[in-house]
C-alpha positions in Angstrom: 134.2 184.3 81.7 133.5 184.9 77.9 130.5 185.7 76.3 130.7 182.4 74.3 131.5 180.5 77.7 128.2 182.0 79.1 126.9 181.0 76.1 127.6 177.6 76.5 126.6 177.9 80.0 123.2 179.5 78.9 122.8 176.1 76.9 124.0 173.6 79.5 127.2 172.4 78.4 127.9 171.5 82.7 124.7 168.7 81.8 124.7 167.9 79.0 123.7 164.3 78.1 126.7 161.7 78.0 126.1 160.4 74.7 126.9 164.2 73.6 130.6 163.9 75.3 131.4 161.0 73.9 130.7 162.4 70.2 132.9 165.4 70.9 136.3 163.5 70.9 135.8 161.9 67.7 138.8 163.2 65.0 136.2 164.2 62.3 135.1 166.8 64.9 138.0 167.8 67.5 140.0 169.4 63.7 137.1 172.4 63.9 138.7 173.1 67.0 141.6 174.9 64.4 139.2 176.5 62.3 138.0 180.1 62.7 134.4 180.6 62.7 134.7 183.8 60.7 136.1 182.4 58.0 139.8 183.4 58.5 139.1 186.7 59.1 140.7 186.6 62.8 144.0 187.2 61.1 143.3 189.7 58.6 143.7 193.5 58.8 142.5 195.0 62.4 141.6 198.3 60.2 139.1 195.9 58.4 138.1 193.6 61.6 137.9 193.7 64.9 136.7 191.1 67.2 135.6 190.8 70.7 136.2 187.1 71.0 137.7 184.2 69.2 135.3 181.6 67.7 136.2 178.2 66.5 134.1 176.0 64.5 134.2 173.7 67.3 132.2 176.1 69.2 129.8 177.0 66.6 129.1 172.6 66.1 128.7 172.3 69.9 126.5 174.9 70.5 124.5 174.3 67.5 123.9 170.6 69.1 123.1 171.7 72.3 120.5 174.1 70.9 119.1 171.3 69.0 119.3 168.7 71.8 117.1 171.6 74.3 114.7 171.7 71.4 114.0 168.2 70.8 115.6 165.3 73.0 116.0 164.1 69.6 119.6 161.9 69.6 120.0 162.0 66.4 119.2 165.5 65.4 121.5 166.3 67.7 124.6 164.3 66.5 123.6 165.5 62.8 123.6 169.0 64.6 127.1 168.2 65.7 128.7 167.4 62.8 127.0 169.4 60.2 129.8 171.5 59.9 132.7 168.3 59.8 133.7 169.0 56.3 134.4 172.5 56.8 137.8 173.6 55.4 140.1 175.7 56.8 139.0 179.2 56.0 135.4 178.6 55.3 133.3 180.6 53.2 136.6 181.8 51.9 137.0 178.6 49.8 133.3 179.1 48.7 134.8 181.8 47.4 137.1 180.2 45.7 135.1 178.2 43.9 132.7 180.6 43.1 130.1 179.4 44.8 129.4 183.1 46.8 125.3 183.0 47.3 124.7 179.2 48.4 128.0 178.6 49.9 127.8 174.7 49.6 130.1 173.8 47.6 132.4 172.7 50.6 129.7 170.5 52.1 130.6 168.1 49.7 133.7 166.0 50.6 131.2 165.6 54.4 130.1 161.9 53.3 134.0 160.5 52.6 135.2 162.4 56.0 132.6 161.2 58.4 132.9 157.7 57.0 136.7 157.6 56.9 136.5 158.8 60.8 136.8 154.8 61.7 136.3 156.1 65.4 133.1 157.7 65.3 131.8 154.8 62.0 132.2 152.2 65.2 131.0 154.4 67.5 127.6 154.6 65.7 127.3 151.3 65.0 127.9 150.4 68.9 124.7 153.0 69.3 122.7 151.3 66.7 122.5 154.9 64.6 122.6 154.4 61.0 125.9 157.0 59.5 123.3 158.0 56.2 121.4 159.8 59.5 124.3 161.6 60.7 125.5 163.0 56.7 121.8 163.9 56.1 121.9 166.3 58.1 119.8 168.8 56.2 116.6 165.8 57.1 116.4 167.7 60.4 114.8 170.9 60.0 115.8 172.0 63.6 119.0 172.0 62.1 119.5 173.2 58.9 116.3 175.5 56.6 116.8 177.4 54.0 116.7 181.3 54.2 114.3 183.4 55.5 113.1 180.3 58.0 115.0 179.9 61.4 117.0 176.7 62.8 119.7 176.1 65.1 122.7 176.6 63.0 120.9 180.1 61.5 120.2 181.2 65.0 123.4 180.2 66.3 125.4 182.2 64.0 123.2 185.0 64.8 124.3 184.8 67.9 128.0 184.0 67.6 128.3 186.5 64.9 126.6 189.4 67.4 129.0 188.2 69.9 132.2 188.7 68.3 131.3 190.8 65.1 128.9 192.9 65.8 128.9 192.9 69.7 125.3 193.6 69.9 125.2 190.3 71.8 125.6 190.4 75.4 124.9 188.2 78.7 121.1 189.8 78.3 120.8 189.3 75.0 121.4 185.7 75.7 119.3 184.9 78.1 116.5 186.6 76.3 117.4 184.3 72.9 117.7 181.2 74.5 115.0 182.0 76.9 112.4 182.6 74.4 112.5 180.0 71.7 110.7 177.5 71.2 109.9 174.3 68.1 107.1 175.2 65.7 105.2 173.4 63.1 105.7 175.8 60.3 103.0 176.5 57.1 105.2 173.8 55.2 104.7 171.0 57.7 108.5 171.7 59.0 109.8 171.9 62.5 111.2 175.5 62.6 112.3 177.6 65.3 109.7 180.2 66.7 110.3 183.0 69.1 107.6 183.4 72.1 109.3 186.6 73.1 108.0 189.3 70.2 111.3 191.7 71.7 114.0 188.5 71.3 112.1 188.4 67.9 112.7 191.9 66.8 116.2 191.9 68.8 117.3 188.9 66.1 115.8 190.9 63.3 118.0 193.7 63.9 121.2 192.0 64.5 120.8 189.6 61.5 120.5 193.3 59.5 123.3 194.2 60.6 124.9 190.8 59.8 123.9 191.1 56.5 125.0 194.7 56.1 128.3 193.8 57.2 128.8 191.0 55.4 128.0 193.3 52.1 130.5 195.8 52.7 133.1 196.3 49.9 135.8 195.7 52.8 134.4 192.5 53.5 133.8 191.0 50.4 137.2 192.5 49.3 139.4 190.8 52.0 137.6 187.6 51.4 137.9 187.8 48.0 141.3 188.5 48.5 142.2 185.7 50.6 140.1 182.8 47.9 143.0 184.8 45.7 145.4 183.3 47.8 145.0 180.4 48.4 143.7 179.9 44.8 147.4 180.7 43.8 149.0 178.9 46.3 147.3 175.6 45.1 147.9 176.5 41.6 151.9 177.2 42.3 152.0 174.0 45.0 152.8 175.7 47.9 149.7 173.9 49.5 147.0 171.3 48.5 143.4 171.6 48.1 143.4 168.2 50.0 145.5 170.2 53.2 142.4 172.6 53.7 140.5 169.7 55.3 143.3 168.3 57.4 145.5 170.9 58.5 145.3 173.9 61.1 144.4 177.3 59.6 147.4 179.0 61.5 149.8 176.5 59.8 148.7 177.3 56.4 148.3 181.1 56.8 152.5 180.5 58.0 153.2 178.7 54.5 151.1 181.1 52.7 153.2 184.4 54.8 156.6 183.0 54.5 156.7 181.9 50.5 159.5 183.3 48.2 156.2 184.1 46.2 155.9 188.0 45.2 152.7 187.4 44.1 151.8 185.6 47.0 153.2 188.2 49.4 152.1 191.1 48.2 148.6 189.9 48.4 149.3 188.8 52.1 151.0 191.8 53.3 147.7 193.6 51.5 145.1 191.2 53.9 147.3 192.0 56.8 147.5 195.5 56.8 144.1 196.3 54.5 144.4 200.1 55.0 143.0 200.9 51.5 139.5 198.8 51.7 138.3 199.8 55.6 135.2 201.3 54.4 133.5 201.6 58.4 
């Protein structure tokens, strides 16, 4: 068994509710399943990266909602939680990146709206469940879900988690239990619902990995091969070897193949560079 697997299992993915399965199948949601959590990176140079476990945005979505449905009971929330990530496009931050949008990182949250509502399956899904769509795209209503930085919610705490599993590996089967085990909802100073640790040591334990997050994600190595991959893809688009529109309906390992096989010296020299990445390993 994985981490992430006991992960899940930590969360109860073998009970979780039945309206929860049913939202899993929906198209807007099963395309995460071909999207890397860390942003790409799974292919890159192994000098550069070097993870314990693969993570799909899938799994960071599900786990997010099943956090969120422990916490509250809240249907809703928890569907919103589900599908918070929908519109992300293959590579993730990377494209943030790419449109130069490096500190709030939103700027792919936008085409959400048109991609849940052209999902007919999940639209008529809803409806059958009497759930209004607007509650489902407004995700960032549920403050279980989404806060903004230094306050905790699922999806913060999640990639904590995920992040020290596969990144980091600071995360183990302990560390997991003690996490999950010792959260719990708060009313914050702002009138929000925020997530609060009852355990002071799964408090400190989060502050320490989040650091190192941070550091890591702050490296020159890091923010080079990102960097380097928005280059990319940037070019790719602008020479029409892919479509902007492709990044939010095809797999990630079937773009990377078009971007590693062009005729494209530009192209290839920069790939070959993010594959092998000798010259920017800086730990």
């Amino acid at each position: 068994m994985t981490l992430l697997d006991y992960y899940k299992m930590k969360l109860g993915i073998e009970s979780m509710p039945e309206f929860l399965k049913e939202y899993l199948s929906m198209p807007s949601i099963t395309r995460l399943k071909d999207i890397t959590y860390l942003c790409g990176m799974d292919y890159a140079s192994k000098y550069v990266y070097d993870f314990k476990e693969p993570i799909s945005r899938y799994d960071h979505s599900l786990t997010v909602a099943l956090m969120t449905w422990n916490l509250t009971h809240d249907i809703k929330a928890t569907i919103a939680a589900l599908y918070h990530d929908a519109a992300t496009p293959c590579f993730s931050h990377v494209i943030d990146y790419m449109n130069r949008d490096y500190l709030v990182q939103e700027s792919t949250e936008k085409p959400l709206e048109d991609m849940l509502k052209k999902d007919s399956i999940l639209s008529n899904k809803l409806k059958d469940d009497n759930i209004d769509i607007e509650d489902i795209i407004n995700f960032k209503k549920y403050s279980i879900v989404d806060l903004e930085r230094p306050k905790l919610c699922a999806d913060r705490l999640d990639g904590i988690i995920l992040t020290g599993i596969s990144w980091t590996k600071q995360v183990d089967e302990c560390m997991i239990n003690k996490f999950i085990d010792g959260i719990s909802l708060y009313m914050n100073e702002y009138d929000e619902y925020e997530i609060g640790f009852n355990n002071e040591d799964a408090a400190i334990e989060a502050l320490i990995i989040n650091n190192s997050i941070d550091r890591l994600c702050h490296t020159r190595s890091d923010n080079y091969m990102m960097e380097l991959l928005a280059n990319i893809v940037n070019l790719a688009i602008k020479r029409e070897y892919i479509s902007y529109e492709q990044l939010y309906s095809s797999k990630e390992i079937d773009l990377l193949n078009i971007l590693n096989n062009t005729n494209d010296i530009d192209i290839n020299n920069r790939s070959e560079e993010r594959r092998v990445g000798k010259e920017c390993r800086s730990r």
